[in-house]
C-alpha positions as CSV (number, residue, x, y, z in Angstrom):
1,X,-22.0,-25.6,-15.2
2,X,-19.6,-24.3,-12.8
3,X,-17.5,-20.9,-12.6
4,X,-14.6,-20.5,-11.1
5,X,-14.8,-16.9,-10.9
6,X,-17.0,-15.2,-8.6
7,X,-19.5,-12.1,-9.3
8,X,-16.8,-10.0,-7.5
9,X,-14.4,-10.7,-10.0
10,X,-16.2,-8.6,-12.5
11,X,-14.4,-5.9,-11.7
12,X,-11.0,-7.7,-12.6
13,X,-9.4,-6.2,-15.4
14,X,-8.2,-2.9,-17.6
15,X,-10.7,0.3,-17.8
16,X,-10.3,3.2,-19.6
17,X,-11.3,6.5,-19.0
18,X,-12.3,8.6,-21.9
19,X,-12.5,12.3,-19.4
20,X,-9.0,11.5,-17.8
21,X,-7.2,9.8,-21.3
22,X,-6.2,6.7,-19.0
23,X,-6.3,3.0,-18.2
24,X,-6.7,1.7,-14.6
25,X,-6.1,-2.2,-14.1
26,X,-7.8,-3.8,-11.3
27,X,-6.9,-6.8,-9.9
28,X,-7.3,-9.2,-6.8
29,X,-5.1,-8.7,-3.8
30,X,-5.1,-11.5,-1.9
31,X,-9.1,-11.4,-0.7
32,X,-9.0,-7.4,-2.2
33,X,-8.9,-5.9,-5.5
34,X,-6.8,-3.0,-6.4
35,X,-6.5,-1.2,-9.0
36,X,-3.4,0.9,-10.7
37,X,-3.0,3.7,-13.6
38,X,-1.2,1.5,-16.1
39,X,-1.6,4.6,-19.1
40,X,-2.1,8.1,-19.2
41,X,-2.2,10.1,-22.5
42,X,-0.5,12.9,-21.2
43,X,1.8,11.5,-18.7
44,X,4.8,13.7,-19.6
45,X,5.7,17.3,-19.4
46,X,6.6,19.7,-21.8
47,X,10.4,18.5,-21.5
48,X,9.3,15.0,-22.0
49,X,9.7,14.7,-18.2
50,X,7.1,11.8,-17.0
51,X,4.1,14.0,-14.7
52,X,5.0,13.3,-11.4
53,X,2.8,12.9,-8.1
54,X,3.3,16.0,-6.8
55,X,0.1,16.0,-4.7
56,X,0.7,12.9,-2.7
57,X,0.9,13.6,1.1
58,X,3.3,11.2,1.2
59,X,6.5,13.7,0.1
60,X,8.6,10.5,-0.5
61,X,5.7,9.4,-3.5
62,X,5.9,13.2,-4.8
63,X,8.8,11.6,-6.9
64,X,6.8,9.0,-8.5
65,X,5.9,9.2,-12.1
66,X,2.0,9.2,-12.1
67,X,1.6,6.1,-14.7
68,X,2.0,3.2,-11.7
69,X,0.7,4.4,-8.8
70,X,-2.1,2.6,-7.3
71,X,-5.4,4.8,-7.3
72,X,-8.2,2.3,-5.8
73,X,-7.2,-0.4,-3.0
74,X,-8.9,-2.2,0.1
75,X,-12.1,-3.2,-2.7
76,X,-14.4,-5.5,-0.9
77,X,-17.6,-6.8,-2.8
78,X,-20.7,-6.7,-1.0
79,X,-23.2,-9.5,-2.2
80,X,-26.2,-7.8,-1.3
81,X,-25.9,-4.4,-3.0
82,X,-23.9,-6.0,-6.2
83,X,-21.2,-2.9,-5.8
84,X,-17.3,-3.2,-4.4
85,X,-16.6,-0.4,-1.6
86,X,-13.0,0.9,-1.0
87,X,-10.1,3.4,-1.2
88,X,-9.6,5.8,-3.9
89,X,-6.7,8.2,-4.4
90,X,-7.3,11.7,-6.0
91,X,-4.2,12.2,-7.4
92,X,-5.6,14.8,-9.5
93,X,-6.7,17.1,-6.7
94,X,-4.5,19.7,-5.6
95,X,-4.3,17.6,-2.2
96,X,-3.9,14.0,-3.6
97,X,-6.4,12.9,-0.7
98,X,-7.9,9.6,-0.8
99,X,-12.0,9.2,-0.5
100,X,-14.0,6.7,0.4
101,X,-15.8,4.8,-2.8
102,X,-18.4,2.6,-4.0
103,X,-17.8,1.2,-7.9
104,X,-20.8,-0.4,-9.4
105,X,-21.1,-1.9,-13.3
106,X,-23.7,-0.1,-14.6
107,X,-26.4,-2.0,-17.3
108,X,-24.1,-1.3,-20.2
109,X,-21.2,-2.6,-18.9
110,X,-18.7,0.7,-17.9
111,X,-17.4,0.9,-14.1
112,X,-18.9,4.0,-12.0
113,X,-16.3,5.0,-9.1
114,X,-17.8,7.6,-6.8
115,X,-15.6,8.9,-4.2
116,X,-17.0,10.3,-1.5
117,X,-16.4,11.7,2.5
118,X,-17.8,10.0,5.2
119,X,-21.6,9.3,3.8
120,X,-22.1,8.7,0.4
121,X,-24.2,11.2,-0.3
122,X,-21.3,13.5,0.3
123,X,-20.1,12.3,-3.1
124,X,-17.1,14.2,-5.1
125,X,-19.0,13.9,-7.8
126,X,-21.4,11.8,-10.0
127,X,-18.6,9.7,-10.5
128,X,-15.6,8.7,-13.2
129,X,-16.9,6.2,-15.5
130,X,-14.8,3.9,-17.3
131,X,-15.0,1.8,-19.9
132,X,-13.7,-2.0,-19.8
133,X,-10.6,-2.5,-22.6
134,X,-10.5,-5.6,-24.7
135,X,-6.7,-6.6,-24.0
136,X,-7.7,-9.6,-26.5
């Protein structure tokens, strides 16, 4: 039997995060996968306002409502480790700086991000996990 979808493909799709109340879809760009905040349970202020992205470097993107900016990008898959490497944006931080990251699929299934500086072991954090969302 053949599949027309690769092992890097696994990573295709909508995750949720049960710390940060959100979904992030990944998808392929071009060779790439990317991935973007498509839902955020607290995405609006106090006046009803949507939260914007006031911590982006960028001080055009400060005006951008947080739910559609793109948070991982540049995801490669390596074959050999089974894990994508690429960009991930800590919008978040109180400097919206974007890290380094490996994602892996762990034995049950969730997505492990870990952002990091310069060597991995450097990491943020032990990483976000995320859990994949039946859209079915």
């Amino acid at each position: 039997m053949l599949f027309s979808q690769s092992k890097a493909d696994d990573i295709v799709g909508t995750w949720y995060s049960p710390v940060k109340e959100g979904n992030v879809q990944i998808f392929k760009n071009g060779k790439n996968y990317s991935g973007k905040l498509t839902y955020l349970k607290h995405s609006t202020d106090h006046e009803g306002e949507p939260l914007l992205d006031v911590n982006n470097p960028d001080k055009e993107k400060r005006k951008m409502p947080l739910v559609g900016i793109l948070l991982l990008k540049d995801i490669t898959f390596d074959d050999k480790k089974n894990n994508w490497k690429g960009k991930l944006y800590d919008y978040d931080g109180n400097k919206g700086n974007t890290y380094d990251s490996y994602l892996t699929i762990t034995k049950n299934g969730s997505l492990n991000i870990k952002g990091f500086w310069g060597f991995s072991f450097f990491g943020l954090n032990p990483g976000l996990t995320l859990d994949k969302v039946d859209m079915e």
